[in-house]
N, C-alpha and C positions, 0 to 999 in steps of 0.2 A: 560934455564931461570927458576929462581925458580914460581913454582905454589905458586899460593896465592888463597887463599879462604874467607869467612867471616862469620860470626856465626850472625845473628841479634838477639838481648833478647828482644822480644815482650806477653812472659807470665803474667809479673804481672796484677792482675786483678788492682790496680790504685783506692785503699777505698778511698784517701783523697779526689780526684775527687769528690765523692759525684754524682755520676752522673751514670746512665743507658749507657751509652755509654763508651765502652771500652775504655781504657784510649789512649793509644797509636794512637784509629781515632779519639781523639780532632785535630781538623783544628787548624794550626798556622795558617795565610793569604790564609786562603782557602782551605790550604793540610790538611790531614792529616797525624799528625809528624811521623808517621813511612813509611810514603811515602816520606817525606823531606830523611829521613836516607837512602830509598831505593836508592831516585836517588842519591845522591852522592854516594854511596857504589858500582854503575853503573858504575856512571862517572872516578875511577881510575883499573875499567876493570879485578875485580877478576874473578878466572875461576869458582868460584863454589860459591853459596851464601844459606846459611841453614837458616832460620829462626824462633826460637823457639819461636811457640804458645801456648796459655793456655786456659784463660778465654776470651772468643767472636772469636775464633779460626776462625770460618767460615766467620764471616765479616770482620778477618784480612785479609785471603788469599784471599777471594774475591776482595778486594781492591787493594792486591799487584798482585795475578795472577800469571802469570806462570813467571815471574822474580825471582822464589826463590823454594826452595825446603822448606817441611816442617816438623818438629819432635813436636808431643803433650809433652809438658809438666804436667802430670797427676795432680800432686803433684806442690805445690809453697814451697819450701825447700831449696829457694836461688840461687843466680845465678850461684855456683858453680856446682849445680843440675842441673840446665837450659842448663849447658854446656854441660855437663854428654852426654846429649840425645842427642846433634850431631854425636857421639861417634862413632853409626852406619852406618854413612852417610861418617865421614870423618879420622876417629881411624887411620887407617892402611897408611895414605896419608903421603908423602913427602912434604915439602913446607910451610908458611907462613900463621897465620892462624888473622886475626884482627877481636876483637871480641867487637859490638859495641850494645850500648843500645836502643832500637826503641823509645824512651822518648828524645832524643837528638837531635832535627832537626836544634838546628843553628851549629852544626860543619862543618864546609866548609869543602867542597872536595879537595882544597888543604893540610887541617890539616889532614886529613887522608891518601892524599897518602904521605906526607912528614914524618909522624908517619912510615910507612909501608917502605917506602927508606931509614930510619934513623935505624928503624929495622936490615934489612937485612946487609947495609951498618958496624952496630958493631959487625956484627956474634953474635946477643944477644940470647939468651932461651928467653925472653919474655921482651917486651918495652910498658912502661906506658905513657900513654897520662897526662900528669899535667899542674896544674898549680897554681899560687899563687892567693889565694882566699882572699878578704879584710874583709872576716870572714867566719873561718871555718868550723864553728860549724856545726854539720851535715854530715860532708864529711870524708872520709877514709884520715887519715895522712901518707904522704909519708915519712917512717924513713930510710934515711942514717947515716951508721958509719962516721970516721972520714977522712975516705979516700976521701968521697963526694960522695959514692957508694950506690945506694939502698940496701937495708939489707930486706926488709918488709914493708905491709901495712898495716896498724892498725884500726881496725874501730872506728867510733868516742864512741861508746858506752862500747869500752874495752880497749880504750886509757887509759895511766896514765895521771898525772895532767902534768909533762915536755913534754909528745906526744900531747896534745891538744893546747901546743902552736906553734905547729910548723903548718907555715899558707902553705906549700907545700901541694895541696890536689889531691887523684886520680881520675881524672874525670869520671873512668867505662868504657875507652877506653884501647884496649891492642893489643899489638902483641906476638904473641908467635911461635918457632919453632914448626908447628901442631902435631909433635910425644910427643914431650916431653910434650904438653900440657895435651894432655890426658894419658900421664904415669903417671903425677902428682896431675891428677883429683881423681887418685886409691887412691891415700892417705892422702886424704884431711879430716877436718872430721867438725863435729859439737857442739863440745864443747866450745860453746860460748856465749855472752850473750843472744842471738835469738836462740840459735838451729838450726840451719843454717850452709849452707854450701857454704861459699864464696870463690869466686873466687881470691878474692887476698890473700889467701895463700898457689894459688899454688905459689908465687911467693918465700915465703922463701922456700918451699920444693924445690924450681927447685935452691935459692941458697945456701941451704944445701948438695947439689949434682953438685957444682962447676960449677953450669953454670952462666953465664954472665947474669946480670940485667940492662935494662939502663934504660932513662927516658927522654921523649921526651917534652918540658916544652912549651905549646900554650902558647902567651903575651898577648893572649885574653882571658879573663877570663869568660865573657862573652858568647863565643858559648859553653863553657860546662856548659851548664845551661840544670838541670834535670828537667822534668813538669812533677812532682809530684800533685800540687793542681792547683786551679782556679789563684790563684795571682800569681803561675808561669807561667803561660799559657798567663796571659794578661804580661807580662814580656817581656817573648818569641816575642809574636806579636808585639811590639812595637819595639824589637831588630832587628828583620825579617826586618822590615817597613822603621828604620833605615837604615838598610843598604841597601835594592833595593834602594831607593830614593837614599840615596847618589851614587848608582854605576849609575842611570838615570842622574843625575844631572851631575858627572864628563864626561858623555857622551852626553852633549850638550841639556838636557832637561832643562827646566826652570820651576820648583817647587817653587810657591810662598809660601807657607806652609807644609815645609815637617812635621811638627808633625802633620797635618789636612789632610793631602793626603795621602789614602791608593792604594798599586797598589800592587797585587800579583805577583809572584811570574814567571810565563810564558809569563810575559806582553811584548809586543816586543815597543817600542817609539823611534821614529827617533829623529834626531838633530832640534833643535829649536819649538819644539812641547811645548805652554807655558802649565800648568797644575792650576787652579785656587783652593784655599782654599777649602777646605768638598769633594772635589772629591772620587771618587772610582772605578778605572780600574782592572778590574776581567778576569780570566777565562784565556784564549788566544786572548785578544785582540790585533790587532797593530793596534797604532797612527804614520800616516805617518807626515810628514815634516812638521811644521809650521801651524798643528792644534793647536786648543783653546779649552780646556774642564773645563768646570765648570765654574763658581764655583760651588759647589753642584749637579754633575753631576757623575748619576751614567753608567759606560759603561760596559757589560758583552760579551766577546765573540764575540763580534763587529769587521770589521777592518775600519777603519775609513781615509779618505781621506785627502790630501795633501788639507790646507788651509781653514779645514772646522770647522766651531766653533759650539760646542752644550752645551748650557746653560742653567742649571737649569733642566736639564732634565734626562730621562729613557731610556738608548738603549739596546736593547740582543739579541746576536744570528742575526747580519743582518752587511749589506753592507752596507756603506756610503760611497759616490764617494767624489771628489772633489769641492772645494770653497760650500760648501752646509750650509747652518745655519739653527740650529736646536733649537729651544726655544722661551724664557722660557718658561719651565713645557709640556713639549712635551712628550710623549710615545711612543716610537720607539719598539712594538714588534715582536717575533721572525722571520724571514722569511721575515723581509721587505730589498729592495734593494732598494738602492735610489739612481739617478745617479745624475751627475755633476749639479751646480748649481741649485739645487734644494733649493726653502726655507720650513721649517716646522715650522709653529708657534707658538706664546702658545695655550695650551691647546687642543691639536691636537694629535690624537692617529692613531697610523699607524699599523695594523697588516698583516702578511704573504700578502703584495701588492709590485709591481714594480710602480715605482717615474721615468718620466723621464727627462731625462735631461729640463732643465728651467720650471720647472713646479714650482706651487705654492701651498702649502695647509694652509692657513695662519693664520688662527686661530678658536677654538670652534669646530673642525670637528672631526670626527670618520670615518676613510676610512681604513674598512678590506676585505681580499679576492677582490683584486682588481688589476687590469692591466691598469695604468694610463701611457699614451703616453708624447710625449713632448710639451713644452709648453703649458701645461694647467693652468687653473686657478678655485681653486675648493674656491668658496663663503664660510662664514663662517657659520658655524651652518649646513653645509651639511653632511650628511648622507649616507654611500651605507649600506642596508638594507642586511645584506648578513644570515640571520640564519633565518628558520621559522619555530624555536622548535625544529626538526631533523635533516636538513642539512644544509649546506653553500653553498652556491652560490657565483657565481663571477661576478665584476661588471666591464665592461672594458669603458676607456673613452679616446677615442683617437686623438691623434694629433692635440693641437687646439682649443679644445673645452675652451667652459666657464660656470660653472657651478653657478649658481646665489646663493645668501643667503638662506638658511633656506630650503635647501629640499633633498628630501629623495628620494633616487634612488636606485627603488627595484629589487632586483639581483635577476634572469641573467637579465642581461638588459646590450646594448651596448647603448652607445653615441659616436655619428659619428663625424668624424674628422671636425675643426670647426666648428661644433654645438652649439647652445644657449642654456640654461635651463633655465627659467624666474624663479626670485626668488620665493621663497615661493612653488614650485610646488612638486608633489608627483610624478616621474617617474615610470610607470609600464612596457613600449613597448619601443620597441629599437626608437633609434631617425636619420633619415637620417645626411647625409653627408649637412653643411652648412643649415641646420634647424632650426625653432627658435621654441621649443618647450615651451609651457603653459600649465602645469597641476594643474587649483587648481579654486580652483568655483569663477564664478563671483562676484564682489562686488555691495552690494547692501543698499544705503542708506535709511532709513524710517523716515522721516521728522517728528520733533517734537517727537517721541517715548518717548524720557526721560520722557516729561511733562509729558505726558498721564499714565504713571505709577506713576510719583511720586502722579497726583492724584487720582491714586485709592487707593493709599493710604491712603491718607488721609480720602478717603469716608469709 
């Protein structure tokens, strides 16, 4: 079986950007695009993967890690240069070499391995990924003779005026026989408008030496979109956006506003999970079966349970069990596990605490660092007191209990299974099993007091 390998071009420093961050870790829906190129370049199973870095080198390879081998690109003197430098790594190799730009994250991994099958399948010296652009301007012109046969690719800046009408453009994707590629690197050269040394002329040298050219034509014209500046970049994100949603949607999700609903890229959603308008599903979340999110509902990292609705709300980094409703305006952070039928209401912040099954927290509360049992019910405006300037404490309340309005329950402190907490009270000391605890000073009326000041006022 023939070796395949693949060269990734991740040097350019990316000026149009405009921006301190290397170009190639701009996040499309979250990634960034040279991680989009990684994992497909993964997903159709080359033996070997090189990646050439330049500019922000160390917070490339940090990113991608040991999924890739790496060669510095010193010098930025074209991608035919860029290629030059695998040379070391992969010169002397047998086998299939697809050479792909790290600025490219909507090419699906089936257009590449269908590029690389299509390859090997014409016994070609090198196969160009193209395709028909509704304006070309900008882009390398694919020129065939009259046979229908590539002859050359032209760039747009040394085109004549009959090459810039022709709307065949080369997207910067290739396949090459890996020998012949780097025989024909030796004789490439730079006499051109940029001084530059481009990669598509190894393509007339390898067919000035009778080797076979073909051209492999994507109908999407759209995933060879280069992110060059910021208005490619939001381009991209919306193309990205487009298409998870639509592959959610034909798999049973119900997306009431796909142009209003973002969902990355790793998102896992069962069948019949409705998704409501301004939504935003991040990171590695799954929505099991016949949940309800949003509208305006942000979830990060969550997995979230069969039948549970969270509205208008904040969740990250935590568990949510089933039939549980979450909102409006709730904060769900990291570390919280919530179990079955639990309600969370507005205004209700939940940090690294266990929720147990039928418990209530229903609105106005702040419950962090805590281990709440089942069936409880925490009043609203309650408090567990868990930070005193240095450390956290934990507040556990268990099995039962009923936590009154408006009081603060200063951690460590247990409250005992079926326990009362009268409202308004300030807990300092554990509270037995079926207790009805009062922590909060008596009340004490002073008859007539208003008068008596309003007249000294007056005097």
């Amino acid at each position: 079986m023939t070796k395949r390998y693949a060269i990734i071009l991740a040097a350019g420093q990316g000026t149009r950007m405009k921006s301190k961050l290397y170009k190639v870790l701009h996040p499309v829906l979250g990634r960034p695009m040279v991680q989009h190129v990684m994992g497909h370049i993964q997903s159709i199973h080359v033996d070997e993967i090189v990646t050439i870095v330049g500019h922000g080198s160390d917070k490339v390879m940090e990113h991608i890690g040991n999924d890739s081998q790496y060669v510095m690109q010193e010098e930025q003197l074209g991608t035919g240069h860029a290629v030059m430098q695998a040379e070391k790594l992969l010169g002397n190799k047998e086998g299939t070499t697809i050479v792909v730009c790290g600025d490219t994250p909507l090419i699906r991994k089936e257009t590449f391995q269908n590029l690389l099958d299509y390859h090997e399948k014409e016994g070609a010296k090198a196969t160009i990924l193209t395709s028909r652009a509704p304006d070309p301007t900008g882009y390398g012109r694919v020129i065939r003779n009259d046979a229908n046969e590539v002859e050359r690719i032209v760039e747009h800046k040394d085109a004549t005026e009959q090459e810039l009408q022709v709307d065949e453009i080369n997207t910067g994707t290739y396949c090459f026989d890996n020998k012949s590629l780097f025989d024909a690197l030796e004789h490439i050269s730079n006499d051109n408008a940029q001084g530059e040394y481009y990669l598509p002329d190894v393509i007339e040298i390898l067919k000035k030496d009778a080797g076979k050219i073909s051209a492999y034509m994507t109908p999407d014209f759209d995933e060879t979109l280069g992110i060059n500046n910021r208005v490619a970049l939001a381009q991209a994100e919306k193309i990205l956006k487009e298409r998870i949603n639509h592959t959610h949607m034909l798999n049973g999700v119900t997306i009431i506003d796909p142009e209003n609903t973002y969902i990355q890229p790793d998102v896992q959603i069962e069948q019949d999970v409705v998704i409501h308008p301004g939504s935003i599903i991040k990171g590695a979340s799954i929505i099991k079966s016949n949940a309800e999110i949003g509208p305006h509902s942000e979830i990060t990292d969550c997995t979230v349970g069969e039948h549970t609705v969270i509205t208008q709300s904040v969740a990250k980094n935590s568990i949510i069990g089933e039939h549980v409703q979450i909102g409006p305006f709730a904060h769900i952070r990291p570390e919280a596990s919530i179990d079955d039928e639990v309600k969370i209401g507005n205004f209700v912040e939940v940090k690294k605490t266990q929720i147990g099954k039928n418990s209530k927290v229903s609105h106005l509360s702040y419950i962090g660092d805590a281990n709440i049992g089942k069936h409880v019910n925490i009043g609203c405006g309650t408090i567990t007191v868990n930070y005193d300037g240095q450390n956290k404490y934990q507040t556990t309340i268990e099995d039962g209990a009923f936590v009154g309005c408006n009081s603060n329950l200063v951690a460590p402190v247990i409250i005992g299974e079926n326990s009362f907490v009268a409202a308004g009270s300030t807990i300092t000391d554990d509270i037995p099993k079926d207790a009805l605890s009062i922590a909060r000073a008596r009340q004490t009326n002073k008859s007539d007091y208003v008068k008596k000041i309003k007249t000294r006022k007056k005097d």
